[in-house]
mmCIF file of the N, C-alpha and C atoms, coordinates in Angstrom:
data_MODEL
# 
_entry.id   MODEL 
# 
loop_
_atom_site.group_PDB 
_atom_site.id 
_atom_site.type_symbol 
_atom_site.label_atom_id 
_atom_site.label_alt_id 
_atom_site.label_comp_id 
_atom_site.label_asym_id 
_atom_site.label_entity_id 
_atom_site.label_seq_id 
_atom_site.pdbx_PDB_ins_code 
_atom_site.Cartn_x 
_atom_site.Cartn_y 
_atom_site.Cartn_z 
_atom_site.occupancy 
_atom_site.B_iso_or_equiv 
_atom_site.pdbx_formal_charge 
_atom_site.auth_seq_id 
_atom_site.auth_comp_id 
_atom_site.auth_asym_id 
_atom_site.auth_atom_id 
_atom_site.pdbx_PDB_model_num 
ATOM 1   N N  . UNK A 1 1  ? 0.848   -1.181 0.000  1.00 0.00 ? 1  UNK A N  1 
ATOM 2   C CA . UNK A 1 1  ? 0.000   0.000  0.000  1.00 0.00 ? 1  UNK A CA 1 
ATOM 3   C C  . UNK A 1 1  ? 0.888   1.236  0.000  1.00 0.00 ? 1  UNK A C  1 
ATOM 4   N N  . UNK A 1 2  ? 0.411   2.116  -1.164 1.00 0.00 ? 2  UNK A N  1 
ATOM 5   C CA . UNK A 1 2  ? 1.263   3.260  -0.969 1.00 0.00 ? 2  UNK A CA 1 
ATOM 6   C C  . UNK A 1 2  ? 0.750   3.905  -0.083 1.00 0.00 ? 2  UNK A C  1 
ATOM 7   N N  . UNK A 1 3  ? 1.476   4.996  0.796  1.00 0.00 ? 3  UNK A N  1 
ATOM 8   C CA . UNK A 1 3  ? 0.653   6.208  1.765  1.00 0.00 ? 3  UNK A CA 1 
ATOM 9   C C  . UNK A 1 3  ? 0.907   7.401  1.366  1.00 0.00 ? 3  UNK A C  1 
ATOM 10  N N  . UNK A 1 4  ? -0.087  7.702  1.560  1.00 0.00 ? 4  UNK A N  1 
ATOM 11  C CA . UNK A 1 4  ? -0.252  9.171  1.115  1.00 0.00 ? 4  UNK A CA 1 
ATOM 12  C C  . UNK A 1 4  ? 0.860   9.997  2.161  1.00 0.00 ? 4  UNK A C  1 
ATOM 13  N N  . UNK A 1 5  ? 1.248   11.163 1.908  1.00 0.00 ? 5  UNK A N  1 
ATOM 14  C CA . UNK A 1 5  ? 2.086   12.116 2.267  1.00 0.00 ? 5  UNK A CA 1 
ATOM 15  C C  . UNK A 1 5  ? 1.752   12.929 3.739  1.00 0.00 ? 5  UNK A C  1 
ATOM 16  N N  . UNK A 1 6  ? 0.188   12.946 3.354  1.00 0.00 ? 6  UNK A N  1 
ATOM 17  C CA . UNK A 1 6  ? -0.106  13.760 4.719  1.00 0.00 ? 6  UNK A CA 1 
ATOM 18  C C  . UNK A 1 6  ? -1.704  12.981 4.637  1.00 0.00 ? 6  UNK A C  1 
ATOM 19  N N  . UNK A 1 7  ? -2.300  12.718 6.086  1.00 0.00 ? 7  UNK A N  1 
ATOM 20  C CA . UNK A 1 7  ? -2.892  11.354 5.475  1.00 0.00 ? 7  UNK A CA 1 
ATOM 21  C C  . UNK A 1 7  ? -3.773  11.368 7.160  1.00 0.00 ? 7  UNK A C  1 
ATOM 22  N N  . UNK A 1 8  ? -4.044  12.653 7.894  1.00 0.00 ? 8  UNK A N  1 
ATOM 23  C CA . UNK A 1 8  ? -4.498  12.778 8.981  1.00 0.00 ? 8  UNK A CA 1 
ATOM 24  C C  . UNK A 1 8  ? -6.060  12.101 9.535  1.00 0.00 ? 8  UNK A C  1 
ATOM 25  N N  . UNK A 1 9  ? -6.380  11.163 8.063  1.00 0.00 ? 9  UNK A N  1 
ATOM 26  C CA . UNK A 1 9  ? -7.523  10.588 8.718  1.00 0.00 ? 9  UNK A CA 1 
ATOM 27  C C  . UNK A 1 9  ? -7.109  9.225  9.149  1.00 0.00 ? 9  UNK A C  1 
ATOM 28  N N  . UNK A 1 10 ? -6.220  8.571  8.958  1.00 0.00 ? 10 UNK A N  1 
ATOM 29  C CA . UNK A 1 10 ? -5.888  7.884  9.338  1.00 0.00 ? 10 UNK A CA 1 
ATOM 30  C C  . UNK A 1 10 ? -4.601  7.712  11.266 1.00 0.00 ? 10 UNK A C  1 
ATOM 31  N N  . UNK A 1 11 ? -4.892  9.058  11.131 1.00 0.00 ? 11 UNK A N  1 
ATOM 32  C CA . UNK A 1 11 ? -4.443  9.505  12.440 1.00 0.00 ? 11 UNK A CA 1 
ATOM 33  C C  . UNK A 1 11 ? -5.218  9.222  13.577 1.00 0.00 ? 11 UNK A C  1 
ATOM 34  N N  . UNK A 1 12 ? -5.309  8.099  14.517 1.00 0.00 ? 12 UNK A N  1 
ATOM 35  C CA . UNK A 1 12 ? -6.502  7.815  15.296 1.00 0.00 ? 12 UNK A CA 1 
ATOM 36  C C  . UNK A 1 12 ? -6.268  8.936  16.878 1.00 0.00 ? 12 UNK A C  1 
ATOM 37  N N  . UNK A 1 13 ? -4.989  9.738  17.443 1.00 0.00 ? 13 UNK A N  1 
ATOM 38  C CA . UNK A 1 13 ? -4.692  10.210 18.233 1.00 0.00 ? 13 UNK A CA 1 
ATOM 39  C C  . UNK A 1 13 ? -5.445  11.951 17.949 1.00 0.00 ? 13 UNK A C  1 
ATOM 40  N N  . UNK A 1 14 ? -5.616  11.830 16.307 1.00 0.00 ? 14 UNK A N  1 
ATOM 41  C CA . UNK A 1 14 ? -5.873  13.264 16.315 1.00 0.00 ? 14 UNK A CA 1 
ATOM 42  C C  . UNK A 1 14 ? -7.579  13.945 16.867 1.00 0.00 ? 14 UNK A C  1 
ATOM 43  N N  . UNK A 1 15 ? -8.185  12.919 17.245 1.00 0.00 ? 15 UNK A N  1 
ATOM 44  C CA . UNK A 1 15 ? -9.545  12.991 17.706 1.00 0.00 ? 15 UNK A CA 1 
ATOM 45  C C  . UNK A 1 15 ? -9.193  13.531 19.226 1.00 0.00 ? 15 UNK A C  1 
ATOM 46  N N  . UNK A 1 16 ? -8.195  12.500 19.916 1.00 0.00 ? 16 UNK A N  1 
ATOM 47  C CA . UNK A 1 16 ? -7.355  13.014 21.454 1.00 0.00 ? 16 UNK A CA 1 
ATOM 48  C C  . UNK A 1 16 ? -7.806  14.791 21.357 1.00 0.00 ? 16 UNK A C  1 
ATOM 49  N N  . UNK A 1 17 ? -6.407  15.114 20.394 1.00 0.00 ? 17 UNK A N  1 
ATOM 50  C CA . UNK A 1 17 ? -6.135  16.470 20.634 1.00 0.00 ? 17 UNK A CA 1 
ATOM 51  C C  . UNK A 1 17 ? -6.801  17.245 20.888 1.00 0.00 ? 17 UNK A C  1 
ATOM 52  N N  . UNK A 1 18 ? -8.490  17.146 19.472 1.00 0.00 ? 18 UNK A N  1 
ATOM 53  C CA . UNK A 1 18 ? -9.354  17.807 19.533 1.00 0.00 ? 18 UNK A CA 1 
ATOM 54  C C  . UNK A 1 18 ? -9.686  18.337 20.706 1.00 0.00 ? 18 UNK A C  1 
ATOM 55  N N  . UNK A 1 19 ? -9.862  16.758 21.410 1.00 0.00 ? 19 UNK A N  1 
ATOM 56  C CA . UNK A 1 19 ? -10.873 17.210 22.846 1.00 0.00 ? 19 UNK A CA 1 
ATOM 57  C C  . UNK A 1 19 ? -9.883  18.147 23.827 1.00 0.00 ? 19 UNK A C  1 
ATOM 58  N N  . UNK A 1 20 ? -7.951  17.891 23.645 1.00 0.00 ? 20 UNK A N  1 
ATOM 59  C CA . UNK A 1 20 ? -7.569  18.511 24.699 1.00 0.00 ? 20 UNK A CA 1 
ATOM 60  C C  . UNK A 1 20 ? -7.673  19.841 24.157 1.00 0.00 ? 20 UNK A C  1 
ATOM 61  N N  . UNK A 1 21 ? -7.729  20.339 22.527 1.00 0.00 ? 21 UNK A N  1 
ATOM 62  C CA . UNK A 1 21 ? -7.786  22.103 22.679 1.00 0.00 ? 21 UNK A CA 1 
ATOM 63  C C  . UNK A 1 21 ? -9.308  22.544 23.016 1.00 0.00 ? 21 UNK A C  1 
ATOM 64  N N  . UNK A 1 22 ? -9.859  21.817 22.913 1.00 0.00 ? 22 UNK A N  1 
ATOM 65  C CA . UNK A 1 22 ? -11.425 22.370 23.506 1.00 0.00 ? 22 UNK A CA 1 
ATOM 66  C C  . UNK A 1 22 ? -11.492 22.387 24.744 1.00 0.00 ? 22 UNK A C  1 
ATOM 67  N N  . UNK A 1 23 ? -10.492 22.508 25.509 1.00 0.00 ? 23 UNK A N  1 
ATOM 68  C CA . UNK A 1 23 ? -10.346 23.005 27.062 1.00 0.00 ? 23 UNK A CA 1 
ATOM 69  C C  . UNK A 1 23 ? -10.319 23.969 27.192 1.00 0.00 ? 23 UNK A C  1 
ATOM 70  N N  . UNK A 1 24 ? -10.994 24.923 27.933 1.00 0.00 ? 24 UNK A N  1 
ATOM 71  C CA . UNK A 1 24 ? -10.854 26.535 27.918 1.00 0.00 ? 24 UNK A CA 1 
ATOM 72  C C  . UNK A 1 24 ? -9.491  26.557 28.237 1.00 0.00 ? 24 UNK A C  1 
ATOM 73  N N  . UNK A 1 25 ? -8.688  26.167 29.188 1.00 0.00 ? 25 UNK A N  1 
ATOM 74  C CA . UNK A 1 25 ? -7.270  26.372 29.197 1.00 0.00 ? 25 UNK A CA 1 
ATOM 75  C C  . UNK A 1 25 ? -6.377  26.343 28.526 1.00 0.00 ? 25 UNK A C  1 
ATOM 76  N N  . UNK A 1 26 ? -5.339  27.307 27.850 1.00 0.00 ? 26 UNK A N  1 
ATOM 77  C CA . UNK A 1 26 ? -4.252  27.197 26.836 1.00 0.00 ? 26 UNK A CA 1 
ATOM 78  C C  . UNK A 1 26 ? -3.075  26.715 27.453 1.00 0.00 ? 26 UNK A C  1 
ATOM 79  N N  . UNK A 1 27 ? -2.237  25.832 27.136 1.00 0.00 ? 27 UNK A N  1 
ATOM 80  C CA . UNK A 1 27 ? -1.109  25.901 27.900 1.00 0.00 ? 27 UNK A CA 1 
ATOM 81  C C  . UNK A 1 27 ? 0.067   26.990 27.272 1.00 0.00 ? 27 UNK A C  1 
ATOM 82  N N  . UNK A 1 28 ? 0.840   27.490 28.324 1.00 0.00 ? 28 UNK A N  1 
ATOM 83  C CA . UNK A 1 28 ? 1.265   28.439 27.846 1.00 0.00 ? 28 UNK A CA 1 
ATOM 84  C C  . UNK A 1 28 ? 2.935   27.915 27.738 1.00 0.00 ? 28 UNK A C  1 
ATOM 85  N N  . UNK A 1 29 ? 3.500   26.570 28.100 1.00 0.00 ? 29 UNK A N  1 
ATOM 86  C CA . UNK A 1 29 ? 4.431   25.657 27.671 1.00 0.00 ? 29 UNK A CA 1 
ATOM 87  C C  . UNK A 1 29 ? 4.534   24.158 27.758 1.00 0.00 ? 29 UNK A C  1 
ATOM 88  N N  . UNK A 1 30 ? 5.701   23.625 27.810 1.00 0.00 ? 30 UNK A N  1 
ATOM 89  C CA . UNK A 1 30 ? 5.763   22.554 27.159 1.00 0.00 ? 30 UNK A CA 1 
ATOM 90  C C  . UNK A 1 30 ? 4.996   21.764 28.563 1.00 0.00 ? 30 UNK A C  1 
ATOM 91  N N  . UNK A 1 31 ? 5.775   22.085 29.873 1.00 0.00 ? 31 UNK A N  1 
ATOM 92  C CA . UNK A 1 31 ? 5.475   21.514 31.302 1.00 0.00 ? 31 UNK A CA 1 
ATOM 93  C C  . UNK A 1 31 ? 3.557   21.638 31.062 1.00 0.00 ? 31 UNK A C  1 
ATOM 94  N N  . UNK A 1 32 ? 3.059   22.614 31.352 1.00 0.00 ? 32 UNK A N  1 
ATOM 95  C CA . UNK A 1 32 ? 1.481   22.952 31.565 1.00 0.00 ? 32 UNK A CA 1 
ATOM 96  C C  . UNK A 1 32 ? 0.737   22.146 30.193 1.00 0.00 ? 32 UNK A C  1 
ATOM 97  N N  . UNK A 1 33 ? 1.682   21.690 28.920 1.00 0.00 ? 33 UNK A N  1 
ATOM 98  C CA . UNK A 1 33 ? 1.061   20.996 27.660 1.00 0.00 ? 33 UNK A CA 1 
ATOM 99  C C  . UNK A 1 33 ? 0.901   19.746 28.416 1.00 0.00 ? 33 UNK A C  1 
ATOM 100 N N  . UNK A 1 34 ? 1.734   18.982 29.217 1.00 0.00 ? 34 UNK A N  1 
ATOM 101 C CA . UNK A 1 34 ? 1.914   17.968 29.397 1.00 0.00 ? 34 UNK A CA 1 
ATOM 102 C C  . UNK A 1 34 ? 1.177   17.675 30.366 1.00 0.00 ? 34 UNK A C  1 
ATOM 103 N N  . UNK A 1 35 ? 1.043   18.824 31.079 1.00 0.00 ? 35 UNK A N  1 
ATOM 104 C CA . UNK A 1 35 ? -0.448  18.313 32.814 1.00 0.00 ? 35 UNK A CA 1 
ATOM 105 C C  . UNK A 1 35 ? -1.527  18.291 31.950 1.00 0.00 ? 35 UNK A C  1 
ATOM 106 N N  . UNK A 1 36 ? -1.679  19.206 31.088 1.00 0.00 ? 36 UNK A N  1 
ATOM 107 C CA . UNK A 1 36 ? -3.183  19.221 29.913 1.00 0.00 ? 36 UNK A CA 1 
ATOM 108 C C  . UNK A 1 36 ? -3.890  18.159 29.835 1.00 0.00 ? 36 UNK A C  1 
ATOM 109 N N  . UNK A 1 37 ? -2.536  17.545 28.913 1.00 0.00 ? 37 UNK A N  1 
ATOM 110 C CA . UNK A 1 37 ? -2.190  16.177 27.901 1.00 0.00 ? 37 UNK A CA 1 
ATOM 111 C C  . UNK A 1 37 ? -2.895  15.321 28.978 1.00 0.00 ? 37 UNK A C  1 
ATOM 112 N N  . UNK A 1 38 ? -2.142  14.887 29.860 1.00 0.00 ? 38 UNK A N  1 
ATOM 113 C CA . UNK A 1 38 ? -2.196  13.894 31.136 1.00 0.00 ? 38 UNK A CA 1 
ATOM 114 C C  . UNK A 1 38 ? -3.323  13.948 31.669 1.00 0.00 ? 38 UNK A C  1 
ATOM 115 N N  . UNK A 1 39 ? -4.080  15.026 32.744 1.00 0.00 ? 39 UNK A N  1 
ATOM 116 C CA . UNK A 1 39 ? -5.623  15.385 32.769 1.00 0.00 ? 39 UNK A CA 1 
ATOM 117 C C  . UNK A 1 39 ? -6.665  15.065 31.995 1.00 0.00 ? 39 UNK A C  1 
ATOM 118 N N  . UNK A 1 40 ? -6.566  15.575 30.953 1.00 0.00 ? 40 UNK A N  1 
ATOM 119 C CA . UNK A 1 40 ? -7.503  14.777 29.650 1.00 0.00 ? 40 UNK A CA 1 
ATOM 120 C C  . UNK A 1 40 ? -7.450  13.208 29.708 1.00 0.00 ? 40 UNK A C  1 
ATOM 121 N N  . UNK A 1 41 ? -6.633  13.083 28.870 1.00 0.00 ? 41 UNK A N  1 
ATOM 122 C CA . UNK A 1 41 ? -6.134  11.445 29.051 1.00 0.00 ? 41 UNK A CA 1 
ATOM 123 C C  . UNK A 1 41 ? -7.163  10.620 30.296 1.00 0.00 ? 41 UNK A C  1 
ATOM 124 N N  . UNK A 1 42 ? -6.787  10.900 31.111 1.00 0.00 ? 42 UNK A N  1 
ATOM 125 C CA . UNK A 1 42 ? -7.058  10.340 32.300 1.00 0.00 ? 42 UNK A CA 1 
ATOM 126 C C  . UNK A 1 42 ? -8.421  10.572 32.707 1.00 0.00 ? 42 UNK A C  1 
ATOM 127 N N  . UNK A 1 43 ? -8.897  11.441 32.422 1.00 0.00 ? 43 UNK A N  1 
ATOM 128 C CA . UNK A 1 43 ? -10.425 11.516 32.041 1.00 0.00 ? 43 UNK A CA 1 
ATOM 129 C C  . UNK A 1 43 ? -11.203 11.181 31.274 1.00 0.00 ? 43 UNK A C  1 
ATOM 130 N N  . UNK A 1 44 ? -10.573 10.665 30.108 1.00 0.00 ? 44 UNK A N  1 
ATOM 131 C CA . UNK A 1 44 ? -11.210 10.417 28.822 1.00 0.00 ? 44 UNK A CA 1 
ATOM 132 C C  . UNK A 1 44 ? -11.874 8.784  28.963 1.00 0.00 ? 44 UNK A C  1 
ATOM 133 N N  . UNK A 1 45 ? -13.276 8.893  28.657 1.00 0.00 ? 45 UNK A N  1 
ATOM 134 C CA . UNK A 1 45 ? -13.812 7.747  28.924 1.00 0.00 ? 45 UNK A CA 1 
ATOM 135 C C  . UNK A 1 45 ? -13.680 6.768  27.885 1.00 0.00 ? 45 UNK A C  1 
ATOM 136 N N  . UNK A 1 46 ? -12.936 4.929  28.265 1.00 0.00 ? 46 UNK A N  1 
ATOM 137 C CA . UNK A 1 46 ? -13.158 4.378  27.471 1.00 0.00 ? 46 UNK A CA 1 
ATOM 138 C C  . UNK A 1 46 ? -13.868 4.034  26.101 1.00 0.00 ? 46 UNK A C  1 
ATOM 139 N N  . UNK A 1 47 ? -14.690 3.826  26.170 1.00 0.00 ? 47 UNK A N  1 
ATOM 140 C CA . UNK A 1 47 ? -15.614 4.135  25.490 1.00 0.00 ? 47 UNK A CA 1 
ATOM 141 C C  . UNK A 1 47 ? -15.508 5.435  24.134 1.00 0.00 ? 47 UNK A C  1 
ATOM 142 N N  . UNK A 1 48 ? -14.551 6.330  24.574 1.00 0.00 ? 48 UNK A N  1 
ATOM 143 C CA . UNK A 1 48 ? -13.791 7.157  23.439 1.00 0.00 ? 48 UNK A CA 1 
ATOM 144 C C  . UNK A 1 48 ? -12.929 6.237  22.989 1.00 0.00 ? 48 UNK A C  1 
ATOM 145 N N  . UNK A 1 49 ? -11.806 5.868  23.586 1.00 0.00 ? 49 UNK A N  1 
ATOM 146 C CA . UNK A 1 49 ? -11.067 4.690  23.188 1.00 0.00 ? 49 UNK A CA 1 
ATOM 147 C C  . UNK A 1 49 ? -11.033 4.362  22.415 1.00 0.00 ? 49 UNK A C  1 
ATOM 148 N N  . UNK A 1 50 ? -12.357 3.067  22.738 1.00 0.00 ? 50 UNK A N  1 
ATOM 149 C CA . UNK A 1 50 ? -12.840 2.186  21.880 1.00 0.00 ? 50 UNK A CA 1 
ATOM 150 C C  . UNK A 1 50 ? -13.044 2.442  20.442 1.00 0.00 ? 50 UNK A C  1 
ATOM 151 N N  . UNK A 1 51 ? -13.678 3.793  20.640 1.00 0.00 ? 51 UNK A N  1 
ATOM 152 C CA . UNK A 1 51 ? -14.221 4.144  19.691 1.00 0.00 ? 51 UNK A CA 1 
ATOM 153 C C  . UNK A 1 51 ? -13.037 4.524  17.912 1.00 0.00 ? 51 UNK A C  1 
ATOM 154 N N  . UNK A 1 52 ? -12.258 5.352  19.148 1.00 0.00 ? 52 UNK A N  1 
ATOM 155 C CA . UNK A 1 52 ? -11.389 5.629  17.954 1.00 0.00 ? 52 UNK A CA 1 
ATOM 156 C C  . UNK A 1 52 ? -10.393 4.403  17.390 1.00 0.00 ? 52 UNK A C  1 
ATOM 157 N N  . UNK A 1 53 ? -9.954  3.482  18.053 1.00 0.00 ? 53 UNK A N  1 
ATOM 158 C CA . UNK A 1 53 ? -9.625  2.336  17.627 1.00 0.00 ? 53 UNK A CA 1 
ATOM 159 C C  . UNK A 1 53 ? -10.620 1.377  16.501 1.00 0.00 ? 53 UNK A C  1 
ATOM 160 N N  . UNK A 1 54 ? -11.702 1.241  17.207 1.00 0.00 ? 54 UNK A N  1 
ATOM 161 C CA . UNK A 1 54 ? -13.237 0.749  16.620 1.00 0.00 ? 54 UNK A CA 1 
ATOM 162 C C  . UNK A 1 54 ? -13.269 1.515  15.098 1.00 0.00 ? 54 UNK A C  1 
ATOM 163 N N  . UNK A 1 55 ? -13.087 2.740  14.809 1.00 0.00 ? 55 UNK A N  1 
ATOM 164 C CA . UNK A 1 55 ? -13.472 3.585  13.779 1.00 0.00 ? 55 UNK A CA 1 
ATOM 165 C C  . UNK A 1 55 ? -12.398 3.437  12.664 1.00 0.00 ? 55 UNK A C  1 
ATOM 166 N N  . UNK A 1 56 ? -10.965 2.705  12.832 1.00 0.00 ? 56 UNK A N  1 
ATOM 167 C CA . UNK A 1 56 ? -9.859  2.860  12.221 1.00 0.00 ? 56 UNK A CA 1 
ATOM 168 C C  . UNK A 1 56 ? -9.706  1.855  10.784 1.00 0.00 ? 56 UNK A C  1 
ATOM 169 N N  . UNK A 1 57 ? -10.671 0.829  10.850 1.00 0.00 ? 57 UNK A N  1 
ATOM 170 C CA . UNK A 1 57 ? -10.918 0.385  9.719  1.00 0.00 ? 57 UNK A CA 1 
ATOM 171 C C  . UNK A 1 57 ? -11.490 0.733  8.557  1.00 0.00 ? 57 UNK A C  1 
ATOM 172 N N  . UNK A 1 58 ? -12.618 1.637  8.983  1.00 0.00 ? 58 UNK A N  1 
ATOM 173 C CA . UNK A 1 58 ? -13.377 2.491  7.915  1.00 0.00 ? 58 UNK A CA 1 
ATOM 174 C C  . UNK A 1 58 ? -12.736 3.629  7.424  1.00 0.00 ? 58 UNK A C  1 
ATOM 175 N N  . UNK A 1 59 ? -12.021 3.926  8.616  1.00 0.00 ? 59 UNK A N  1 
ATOM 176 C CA . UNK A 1 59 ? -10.759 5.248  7.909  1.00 0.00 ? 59 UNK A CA 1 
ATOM 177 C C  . UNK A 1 59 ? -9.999  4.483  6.431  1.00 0.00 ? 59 UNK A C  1 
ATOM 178 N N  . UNK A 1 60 ? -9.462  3.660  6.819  1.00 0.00 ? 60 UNK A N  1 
ATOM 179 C CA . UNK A 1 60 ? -8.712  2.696  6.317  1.00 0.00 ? 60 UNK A CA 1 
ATOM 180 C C  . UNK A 1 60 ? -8.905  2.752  4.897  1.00 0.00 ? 60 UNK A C  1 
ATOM 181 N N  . UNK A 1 61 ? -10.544 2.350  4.803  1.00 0.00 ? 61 UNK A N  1 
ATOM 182 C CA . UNK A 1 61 ? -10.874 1.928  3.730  1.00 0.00 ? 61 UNK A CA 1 
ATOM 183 C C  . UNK A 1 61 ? -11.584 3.081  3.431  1.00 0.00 ? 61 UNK A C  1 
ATOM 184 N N  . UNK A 1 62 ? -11.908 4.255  3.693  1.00 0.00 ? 62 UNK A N  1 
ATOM 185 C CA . UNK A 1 62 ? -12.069 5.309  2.860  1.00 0.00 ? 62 UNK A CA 1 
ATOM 186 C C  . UNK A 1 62 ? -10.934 5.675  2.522  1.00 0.00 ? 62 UNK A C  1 
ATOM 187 N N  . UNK A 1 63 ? -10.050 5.631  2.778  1.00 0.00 ? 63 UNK A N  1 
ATOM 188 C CA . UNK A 1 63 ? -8.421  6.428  2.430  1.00 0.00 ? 63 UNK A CA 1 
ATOM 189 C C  . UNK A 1 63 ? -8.222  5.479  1.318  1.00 0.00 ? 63 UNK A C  1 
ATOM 190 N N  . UNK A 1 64 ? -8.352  4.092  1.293  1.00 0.00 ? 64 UNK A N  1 
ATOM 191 C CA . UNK A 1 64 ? -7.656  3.604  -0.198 1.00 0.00 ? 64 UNK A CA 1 
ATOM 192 C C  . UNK A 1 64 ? -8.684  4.101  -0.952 1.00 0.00 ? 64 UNK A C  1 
ATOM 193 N N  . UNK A 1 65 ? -9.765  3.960  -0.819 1.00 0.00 ? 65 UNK A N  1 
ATOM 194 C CA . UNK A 1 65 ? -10.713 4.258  -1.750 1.00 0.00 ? 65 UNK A CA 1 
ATOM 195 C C  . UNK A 1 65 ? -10.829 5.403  -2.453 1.00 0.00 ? 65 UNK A C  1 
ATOM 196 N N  . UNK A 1 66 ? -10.428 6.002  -1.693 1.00 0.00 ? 66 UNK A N  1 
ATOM 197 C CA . UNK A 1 66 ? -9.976  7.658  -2.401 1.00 0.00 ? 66 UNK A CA 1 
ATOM 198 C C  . UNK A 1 66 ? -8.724  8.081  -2.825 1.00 0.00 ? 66 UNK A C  1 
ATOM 199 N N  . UNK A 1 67 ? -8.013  6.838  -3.113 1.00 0.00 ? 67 UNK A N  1 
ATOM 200 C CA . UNK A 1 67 ? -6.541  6.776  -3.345 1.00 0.00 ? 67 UNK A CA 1 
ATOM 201 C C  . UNK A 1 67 ? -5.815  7.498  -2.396 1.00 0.00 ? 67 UNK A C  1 
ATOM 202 N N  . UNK A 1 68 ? -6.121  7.629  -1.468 1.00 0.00 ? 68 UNK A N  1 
ATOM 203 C CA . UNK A 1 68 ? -4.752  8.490  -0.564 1.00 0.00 ? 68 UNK A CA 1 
ATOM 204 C C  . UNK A 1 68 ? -5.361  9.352  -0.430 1.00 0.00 ? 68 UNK A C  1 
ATOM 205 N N  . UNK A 1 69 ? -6.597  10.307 -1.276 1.00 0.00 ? 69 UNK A N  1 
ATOM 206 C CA . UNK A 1 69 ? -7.416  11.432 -0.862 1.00 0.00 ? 69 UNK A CA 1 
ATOM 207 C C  . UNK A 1 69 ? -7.609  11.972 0.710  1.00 0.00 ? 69 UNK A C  1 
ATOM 208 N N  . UNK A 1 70 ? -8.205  12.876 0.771  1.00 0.00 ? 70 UNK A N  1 
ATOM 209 C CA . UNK A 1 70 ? -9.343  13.388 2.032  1.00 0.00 ? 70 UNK A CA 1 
ATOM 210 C C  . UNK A 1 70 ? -10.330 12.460 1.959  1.00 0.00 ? 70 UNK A C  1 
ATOM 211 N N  . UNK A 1 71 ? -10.390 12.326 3.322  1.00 0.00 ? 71 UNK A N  1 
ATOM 212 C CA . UNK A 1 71 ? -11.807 11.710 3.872  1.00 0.00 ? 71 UNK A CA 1 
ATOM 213 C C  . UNK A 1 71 ? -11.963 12.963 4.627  1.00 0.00 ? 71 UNK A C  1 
ATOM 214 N N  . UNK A 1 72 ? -13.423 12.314 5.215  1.00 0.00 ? 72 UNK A N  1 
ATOM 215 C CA . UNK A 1 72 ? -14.231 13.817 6.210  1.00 0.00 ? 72 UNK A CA 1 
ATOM 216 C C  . UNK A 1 72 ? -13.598 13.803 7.618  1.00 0.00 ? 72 UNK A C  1 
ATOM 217 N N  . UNK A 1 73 ? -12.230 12.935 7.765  1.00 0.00 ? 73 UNK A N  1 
ATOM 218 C CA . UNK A 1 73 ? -12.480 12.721 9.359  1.00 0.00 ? 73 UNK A CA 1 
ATOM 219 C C  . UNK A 1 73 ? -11.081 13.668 9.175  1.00 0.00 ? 73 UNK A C  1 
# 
């Protein structure tokens, strides 16, 4: 399988991030990124998890299907 170059639907961590910048809090470095990071995490209910693991096949197969294209995720 070739991969595409930049290919962020197949990124299953990038759903994570979402939820940590939708924290009203900004971190303002690397230390306060990392309590963020960690807080979230540790809050984040299984069941997200699952989910984004669960969801990684259909990524999968919209990405070949679109040759390496955009998908919506």
């Amino acid at each position: 399988m070739d991969r595409p170059p930049y290919s962020p639907g197949l990124n299953p961590i990038k759903n994570y991030w979402r939820t940590v910048w939708a924290r009203q809090r900004i971190p303002c470095n690397e230390k306060e990124l990392i309590a963020l990071a960690r807080e979230v995490w540790e809050g984040l209910p299984w069941r997200h998890i699952y989910m984004y693991i669960n969801d990684m096949p259909e990524h999968i197969t919209t990405c070949l299907r679109r040759n390496g294209g955009p998908t919506r995720w």
